[in-house]
C-alpha positions as CSV (number, residue, x, y, z in Angstrom):
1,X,47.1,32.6,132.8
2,X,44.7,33.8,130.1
3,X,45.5,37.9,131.8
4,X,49.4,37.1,131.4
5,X,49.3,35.8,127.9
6,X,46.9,38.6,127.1
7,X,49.6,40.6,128.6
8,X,52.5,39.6,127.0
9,X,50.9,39.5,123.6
10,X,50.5,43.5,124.5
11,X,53.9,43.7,125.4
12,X,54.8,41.3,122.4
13,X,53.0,43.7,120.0
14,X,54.4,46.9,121.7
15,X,58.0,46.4,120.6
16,X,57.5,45.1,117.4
17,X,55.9,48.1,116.5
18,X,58.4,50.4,118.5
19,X,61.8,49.1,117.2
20,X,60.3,46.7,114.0
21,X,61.4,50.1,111.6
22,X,64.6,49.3,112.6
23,X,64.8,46.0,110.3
24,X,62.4,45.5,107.5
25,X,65.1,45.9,104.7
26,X,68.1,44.4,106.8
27,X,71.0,42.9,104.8
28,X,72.4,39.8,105.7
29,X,75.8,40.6,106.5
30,X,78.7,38.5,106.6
31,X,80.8,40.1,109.6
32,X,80.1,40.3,113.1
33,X,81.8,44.0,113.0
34,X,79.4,47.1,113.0
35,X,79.6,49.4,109.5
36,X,82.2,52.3,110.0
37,X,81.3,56.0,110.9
38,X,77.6,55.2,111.3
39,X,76.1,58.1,113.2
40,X,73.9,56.9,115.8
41,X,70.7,59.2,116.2
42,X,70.3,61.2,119.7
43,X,67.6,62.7,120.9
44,X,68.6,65.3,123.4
45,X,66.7,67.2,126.8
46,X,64.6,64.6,127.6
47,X,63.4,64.7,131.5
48,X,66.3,63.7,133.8
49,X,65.9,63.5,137.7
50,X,67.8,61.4,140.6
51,X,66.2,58.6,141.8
52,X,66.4,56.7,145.5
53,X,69.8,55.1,146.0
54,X,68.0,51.8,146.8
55,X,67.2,51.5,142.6
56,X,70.7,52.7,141.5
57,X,72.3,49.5,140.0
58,X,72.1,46.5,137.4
59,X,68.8,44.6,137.6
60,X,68.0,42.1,135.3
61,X,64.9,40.0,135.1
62,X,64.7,37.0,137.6
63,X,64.1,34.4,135.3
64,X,66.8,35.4,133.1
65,X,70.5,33.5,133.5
66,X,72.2,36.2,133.7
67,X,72.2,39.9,132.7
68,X,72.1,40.8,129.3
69,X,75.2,43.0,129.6
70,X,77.1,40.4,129.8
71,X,75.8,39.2,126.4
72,X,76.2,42.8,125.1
73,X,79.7,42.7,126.3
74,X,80.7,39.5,124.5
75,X,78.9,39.4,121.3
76,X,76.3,36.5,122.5
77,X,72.9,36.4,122.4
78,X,70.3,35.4,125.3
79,X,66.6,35.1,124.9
80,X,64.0,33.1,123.1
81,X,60.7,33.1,121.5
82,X,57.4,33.2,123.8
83,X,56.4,35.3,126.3
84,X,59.4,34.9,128.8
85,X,60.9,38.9,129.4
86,X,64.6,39.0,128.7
87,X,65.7,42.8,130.2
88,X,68.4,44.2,131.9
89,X,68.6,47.9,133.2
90,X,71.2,49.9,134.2
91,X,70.0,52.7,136.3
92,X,72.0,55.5,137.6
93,X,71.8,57.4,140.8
94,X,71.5,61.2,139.2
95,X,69.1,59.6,136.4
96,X,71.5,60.0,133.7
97,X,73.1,57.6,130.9
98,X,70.6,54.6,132.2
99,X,70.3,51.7,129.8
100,X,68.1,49.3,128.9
101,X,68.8,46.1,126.8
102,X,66.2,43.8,125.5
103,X,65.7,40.9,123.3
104,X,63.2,39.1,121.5
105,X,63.4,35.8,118.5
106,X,61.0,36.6,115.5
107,X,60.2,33.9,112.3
108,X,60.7,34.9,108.7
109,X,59.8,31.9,106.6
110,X,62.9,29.7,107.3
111,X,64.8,32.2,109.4
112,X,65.1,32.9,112.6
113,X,65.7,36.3,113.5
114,X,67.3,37.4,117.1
115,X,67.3,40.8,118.1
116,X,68.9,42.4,120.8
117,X,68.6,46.4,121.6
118,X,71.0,48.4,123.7
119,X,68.9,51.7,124.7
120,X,70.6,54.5,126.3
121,X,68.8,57.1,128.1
122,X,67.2,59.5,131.2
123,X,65.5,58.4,134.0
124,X,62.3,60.2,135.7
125,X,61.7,59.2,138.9
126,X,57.9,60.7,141.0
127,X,57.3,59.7,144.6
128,X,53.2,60.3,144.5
129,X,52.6,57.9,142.7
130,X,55.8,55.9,142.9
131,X,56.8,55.6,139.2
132,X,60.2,55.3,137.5
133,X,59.9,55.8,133.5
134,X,63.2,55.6,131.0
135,X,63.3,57.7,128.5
136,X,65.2,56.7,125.0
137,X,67.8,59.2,123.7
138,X,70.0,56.5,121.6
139,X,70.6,53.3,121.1
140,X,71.9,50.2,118.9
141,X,70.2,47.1,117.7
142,X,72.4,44.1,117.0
143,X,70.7,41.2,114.6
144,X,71.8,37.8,114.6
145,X,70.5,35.3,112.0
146,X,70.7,31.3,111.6
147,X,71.2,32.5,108.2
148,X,74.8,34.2,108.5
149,X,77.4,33.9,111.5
150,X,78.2,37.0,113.6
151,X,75.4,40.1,113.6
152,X,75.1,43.2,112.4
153,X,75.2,46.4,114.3
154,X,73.0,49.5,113.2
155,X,71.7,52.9,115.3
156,X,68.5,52.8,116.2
157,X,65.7,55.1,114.2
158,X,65.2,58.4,115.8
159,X,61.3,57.9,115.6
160,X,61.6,54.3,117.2
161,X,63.4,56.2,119.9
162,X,61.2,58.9,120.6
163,X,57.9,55.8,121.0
164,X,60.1,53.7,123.1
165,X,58.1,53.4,126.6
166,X,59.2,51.5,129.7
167,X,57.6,52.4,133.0
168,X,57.7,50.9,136.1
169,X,54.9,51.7,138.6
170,X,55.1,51.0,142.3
171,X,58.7,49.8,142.1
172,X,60.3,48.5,145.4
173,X,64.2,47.3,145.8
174,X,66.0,45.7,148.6
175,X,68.5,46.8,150.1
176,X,70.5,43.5,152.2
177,X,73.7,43.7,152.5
178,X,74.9,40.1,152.8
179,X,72.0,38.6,150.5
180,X,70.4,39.1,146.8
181,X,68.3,41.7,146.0
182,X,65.2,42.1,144.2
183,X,63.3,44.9,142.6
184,X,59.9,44.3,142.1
185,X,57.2,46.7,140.2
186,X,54.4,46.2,137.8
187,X,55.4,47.4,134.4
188,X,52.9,48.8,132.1
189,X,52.9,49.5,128.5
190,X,50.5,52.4,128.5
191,X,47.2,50.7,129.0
192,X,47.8,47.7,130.9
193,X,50.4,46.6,133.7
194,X,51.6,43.2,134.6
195,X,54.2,42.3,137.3
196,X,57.7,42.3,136.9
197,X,60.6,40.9,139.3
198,X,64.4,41.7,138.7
199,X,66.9,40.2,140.2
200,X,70.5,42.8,141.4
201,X,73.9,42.3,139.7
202,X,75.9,41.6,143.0
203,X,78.4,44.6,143.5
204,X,76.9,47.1,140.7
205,X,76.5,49.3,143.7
206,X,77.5,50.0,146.6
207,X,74.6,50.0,149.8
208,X,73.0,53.2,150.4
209,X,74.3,54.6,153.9
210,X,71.8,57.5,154.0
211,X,74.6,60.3,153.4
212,X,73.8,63.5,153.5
213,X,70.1,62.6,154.0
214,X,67.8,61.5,157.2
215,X,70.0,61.3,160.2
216,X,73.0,61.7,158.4
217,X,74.4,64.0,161.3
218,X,73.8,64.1,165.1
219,X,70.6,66.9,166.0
220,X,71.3,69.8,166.8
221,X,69.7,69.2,170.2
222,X,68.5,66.5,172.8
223,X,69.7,62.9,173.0
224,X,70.2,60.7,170.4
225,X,72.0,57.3,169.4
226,X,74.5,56.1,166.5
227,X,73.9,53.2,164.6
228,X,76.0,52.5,161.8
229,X,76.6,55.9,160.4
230,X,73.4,57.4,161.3
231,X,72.3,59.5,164.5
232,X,69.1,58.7,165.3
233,X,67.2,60.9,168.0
234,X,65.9,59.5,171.1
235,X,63.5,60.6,174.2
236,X,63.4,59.2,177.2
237,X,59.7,57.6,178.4
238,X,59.4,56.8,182.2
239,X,62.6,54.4,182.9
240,X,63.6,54.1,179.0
241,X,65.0,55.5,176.1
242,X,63.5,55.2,173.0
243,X,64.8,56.0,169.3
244,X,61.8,58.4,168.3
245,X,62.0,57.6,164.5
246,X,62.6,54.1,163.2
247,X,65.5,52.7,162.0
248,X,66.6,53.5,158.7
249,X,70.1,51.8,157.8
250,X,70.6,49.5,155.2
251,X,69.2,45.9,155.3
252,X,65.9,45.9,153.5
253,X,63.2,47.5,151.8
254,X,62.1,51.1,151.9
255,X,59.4,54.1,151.0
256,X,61.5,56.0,148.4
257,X,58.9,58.6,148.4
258,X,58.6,58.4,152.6
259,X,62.2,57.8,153.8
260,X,60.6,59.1,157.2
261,X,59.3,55.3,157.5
262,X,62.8,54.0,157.8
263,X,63.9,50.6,156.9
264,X,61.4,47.5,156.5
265,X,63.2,44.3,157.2
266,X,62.4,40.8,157.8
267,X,62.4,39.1,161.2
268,X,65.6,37.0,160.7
269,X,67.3,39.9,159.3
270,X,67.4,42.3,162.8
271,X,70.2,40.3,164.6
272,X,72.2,41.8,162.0
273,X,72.3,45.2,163.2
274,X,74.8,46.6,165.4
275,X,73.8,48.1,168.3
276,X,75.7,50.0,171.1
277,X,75.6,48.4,174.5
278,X,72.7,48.4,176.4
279,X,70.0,49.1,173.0
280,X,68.1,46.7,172.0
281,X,64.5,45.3,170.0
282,X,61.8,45.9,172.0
283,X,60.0,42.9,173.5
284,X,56.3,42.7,174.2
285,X,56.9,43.9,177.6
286,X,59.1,47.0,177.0
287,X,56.1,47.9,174.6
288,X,53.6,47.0,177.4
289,X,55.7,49.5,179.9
290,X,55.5,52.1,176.5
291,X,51.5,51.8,177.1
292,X,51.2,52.1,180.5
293,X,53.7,55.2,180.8
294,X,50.6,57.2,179.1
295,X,47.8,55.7,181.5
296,X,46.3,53.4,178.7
297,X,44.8,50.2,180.4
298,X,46.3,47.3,178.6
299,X,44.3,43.9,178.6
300,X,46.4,40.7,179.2
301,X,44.4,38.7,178.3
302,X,43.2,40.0,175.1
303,X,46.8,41.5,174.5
304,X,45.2,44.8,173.2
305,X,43.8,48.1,174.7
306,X,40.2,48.9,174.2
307,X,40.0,50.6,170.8
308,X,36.3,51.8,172.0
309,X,37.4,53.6,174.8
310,X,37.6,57.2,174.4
311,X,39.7,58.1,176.9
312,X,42.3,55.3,175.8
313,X,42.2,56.2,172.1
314,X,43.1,60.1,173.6
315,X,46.2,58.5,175.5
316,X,47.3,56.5,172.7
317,X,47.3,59.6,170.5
318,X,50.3,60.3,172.9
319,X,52.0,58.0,171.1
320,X,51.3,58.8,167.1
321,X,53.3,61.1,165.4
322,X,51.1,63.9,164.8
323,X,50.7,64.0,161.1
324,X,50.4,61.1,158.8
325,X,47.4,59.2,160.0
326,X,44.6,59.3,157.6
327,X,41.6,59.4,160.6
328,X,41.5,63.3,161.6
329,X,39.9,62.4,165.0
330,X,42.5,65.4,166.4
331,X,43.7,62.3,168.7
332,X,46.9,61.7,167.6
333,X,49.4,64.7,169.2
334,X,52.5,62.6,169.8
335,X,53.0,64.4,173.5
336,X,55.1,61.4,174.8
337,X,57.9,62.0,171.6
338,X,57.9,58.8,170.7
339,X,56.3,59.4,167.1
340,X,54.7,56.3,165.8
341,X,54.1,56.5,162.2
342,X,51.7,54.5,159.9
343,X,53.8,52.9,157.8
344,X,52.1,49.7,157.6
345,X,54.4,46.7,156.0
346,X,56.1,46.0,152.8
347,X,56.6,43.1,150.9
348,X,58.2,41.6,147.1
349,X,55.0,40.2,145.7
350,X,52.7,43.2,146.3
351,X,51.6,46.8,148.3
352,X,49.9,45.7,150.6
353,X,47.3,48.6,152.5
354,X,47.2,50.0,155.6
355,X,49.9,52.9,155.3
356,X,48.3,55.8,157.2
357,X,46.3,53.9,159.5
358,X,48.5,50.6,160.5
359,X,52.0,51.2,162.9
360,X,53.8,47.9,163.2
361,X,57.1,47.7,164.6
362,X,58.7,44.3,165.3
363,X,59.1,43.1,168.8
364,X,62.3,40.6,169.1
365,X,59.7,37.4,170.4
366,X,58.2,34.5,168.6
367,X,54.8,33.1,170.3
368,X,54.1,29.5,170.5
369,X,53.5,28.6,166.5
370,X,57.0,30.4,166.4
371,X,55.5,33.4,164.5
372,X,57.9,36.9,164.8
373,X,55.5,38.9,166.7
374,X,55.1,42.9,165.8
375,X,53.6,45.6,168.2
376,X,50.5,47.6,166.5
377,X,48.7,51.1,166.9
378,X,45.7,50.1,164.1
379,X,43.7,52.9,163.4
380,X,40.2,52.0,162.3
381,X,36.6,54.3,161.7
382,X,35.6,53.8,164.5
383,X,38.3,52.7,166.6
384,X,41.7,53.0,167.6
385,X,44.1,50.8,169.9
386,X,47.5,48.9,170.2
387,X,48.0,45.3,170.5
388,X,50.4,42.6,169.7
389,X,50.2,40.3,166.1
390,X,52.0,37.5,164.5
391,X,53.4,37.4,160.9
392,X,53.8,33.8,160.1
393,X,57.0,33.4,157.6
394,X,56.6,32.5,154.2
395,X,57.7,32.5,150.4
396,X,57.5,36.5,151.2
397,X,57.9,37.3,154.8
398,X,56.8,40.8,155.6
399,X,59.0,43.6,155.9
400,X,58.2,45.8,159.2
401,X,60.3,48.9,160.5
402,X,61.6,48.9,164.0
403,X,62.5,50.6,166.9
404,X,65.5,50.2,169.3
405,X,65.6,50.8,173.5
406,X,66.8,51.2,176.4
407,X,66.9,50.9,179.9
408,X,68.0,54.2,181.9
């Protein structure tokens, strides 16, 4: 608590300073209208990249009743004084004309100021580390006063502008089709970062179906299968077919910056996907037939291989994609085709670790304490095996890839 109000105070302090030019000698107008042929500053140039279709949209912060442009749209005002974020931000796909609105409720004697600030700008998006940072070019500031009726409209200060800062580091969005989706990330201010949740405006986008990227069109050669509108290549091991790359359709979370790892989803959400005849999610035994095609031993009893075993950690390399893992052992060749890659889990209240040395891929079985079970290559130090776990559901059920297959 003390860390959050510590944090907001920051955050608090931060746009005061930022935008607070914009209104020490405000009049008190008498007209909700904005003064006529008012040039509104623009700064021009400023960085400009795409960013992953998955963040293209209206967000607006969770706790908020609504988005802000809404608000903007009908001369209302939404927010209040404390520490409680009111934000809304329109980002584009090709990073240009985003928008950020904001408010905040400041004391002057007897009056009670409201301020709301419509920012339009660029958006910079890096994959290593996963950051996505507006940058101001223009914008307006409304001010609405229990002193007068209406607001007044002004542009806001060219040097305000240029020391507006709004970075989000680590962000992660949803991508479900038939259900609300978040955008999580921890938002810092320049020397300190605090988490942040927003909430998407239903319909601001449509779902991203991949075009033109991963799997967007049928290999050039082997076998392959279509889901949705994606052609995802297969390879067949022993008396099954595998996909050799996970699924990667819409549904749920993903890696911007490593669209190789496909699509995380949660347990209840795979019966959604459509499937050709005969495909299907693994079960424990498909991926127990999936071992013992590569002459690893497999313990039943343990439900694992044995991780010390040299000779089993040299057939499950068969199995790993041959970059990616973070041990260089020189084990993992991916012989077999089927390409396991390490990327761990995903979830909206954190990053979890273990991406480049944890596989898991859901199985479609629950044990006895109905748990979803997943299927595992861990890759430790010292060893390396494959074995079955449970992830219990909860506030924030995990988000694991998965694989489809087969029977030839």
């Amino acid at each position: 608590m003390i860390l959050r109000l510590k944090n907001s105070l920051l955050l608090l302090a931060t746009c005061t300073s930022l935008l607070g030019a914009c209104r020490e000698d405000d009049p008190e107008p008498s007209t909700t209208t904005p003064p006529p042929n008012e040039e509104e500053p623009i700064i021009k140039d400023t960085p400009t990249t795409s960013i992953p279709e998955e963040m293209a949209g209206t967000w607006f912060a969770d706790n908020n009743d609504g988005p802000l442009t809404a608000n903007w749209d009908a001369g209302t005002f939404q927010g209040e004084q404390g520490f409680k974020e009111f934000r809304t931000m329109v980002f584009t796909n090709d990073g240009k004309s985003a928008v950020e609105y904001t408010t905040e409720v400041m004391n002057s004697g007897d009056e009670v100021k409201r301020y709301f600030y419509r920012i339009v700008g660029s958006l910079e998006y890096q994959a290593a580390p996963r950051s996505l940072r507006f940058h101001a070019q223009s914008g307006k500031m409304r001010v609405f006063s229990n002193k007068y009726s209406g607001y007044r409209e002004s542009p806001i200060k060219v040097q305000d502008l240029r020391s507006y800062f709004s970075v989000l580091v680590e962000p992660q969005a949803t991508t479900f089709t038939s259900a609300t989706n978040y955008l999580n990330a921890k938002r810092t201010d320049g020397g300190n970062q605090y988490s942040v949740k927003y909430r998407k405006v239903s319909g601001s986008t449509t779902p991203p179906d991949n075009t033109g990227g991963l799997y967007s069109t049928p290999p050039t050669s082997g076998t392959h299968v279509k889901i949705g509108t994606l052609y995802y290549p297969t390879v067949t091991i022993g008396t099954q077919e595998w996909m050799s790359v996970n699924y990667a359709g819409p549904g749920g979370m993903t890696n911007g910056s490593k669209p190789h790892y496909g699509t995380f989803l949660k347990f209840a959400d795979l019966s959604s996907i459509q499937v050709p005849a005969g495909w299907r999610v693994p079960t424990k035994a498909d991926y127990i037939k999936l071992i013992k095609s590569q002459g690893i031993a497999f313990d039943d009893y343990l439900q694992s291989t044995d991780g010390e075993d040299v000779q089993s950690k040299r057939l499950l390399g068969q199995l790993m994609a041959s970059t990616g893992w973070l041990k260089q052992d020189g084990y993992a060749n991916n012989k077999s085709g089927f390409n396991a890659v390490p990327g761990n889990l995903l979830v909206l209240d954190g990053n979890p670790h273990g991406e480049g040395s944890n596989c898991l891929l859901w199985t479609s079985e629950k044990n006895e304490r109905d748990n979803p079970v997943a299927f595992k290559i861990i890759q430790l130090p010292s060893d390396t095996y494959a074995r079955f776990g449970e992830y219990p559901v909860s506030y924030f059920p995990p988000h694991l890839p998965v694989r489809f297959v087969k029977d030839k």
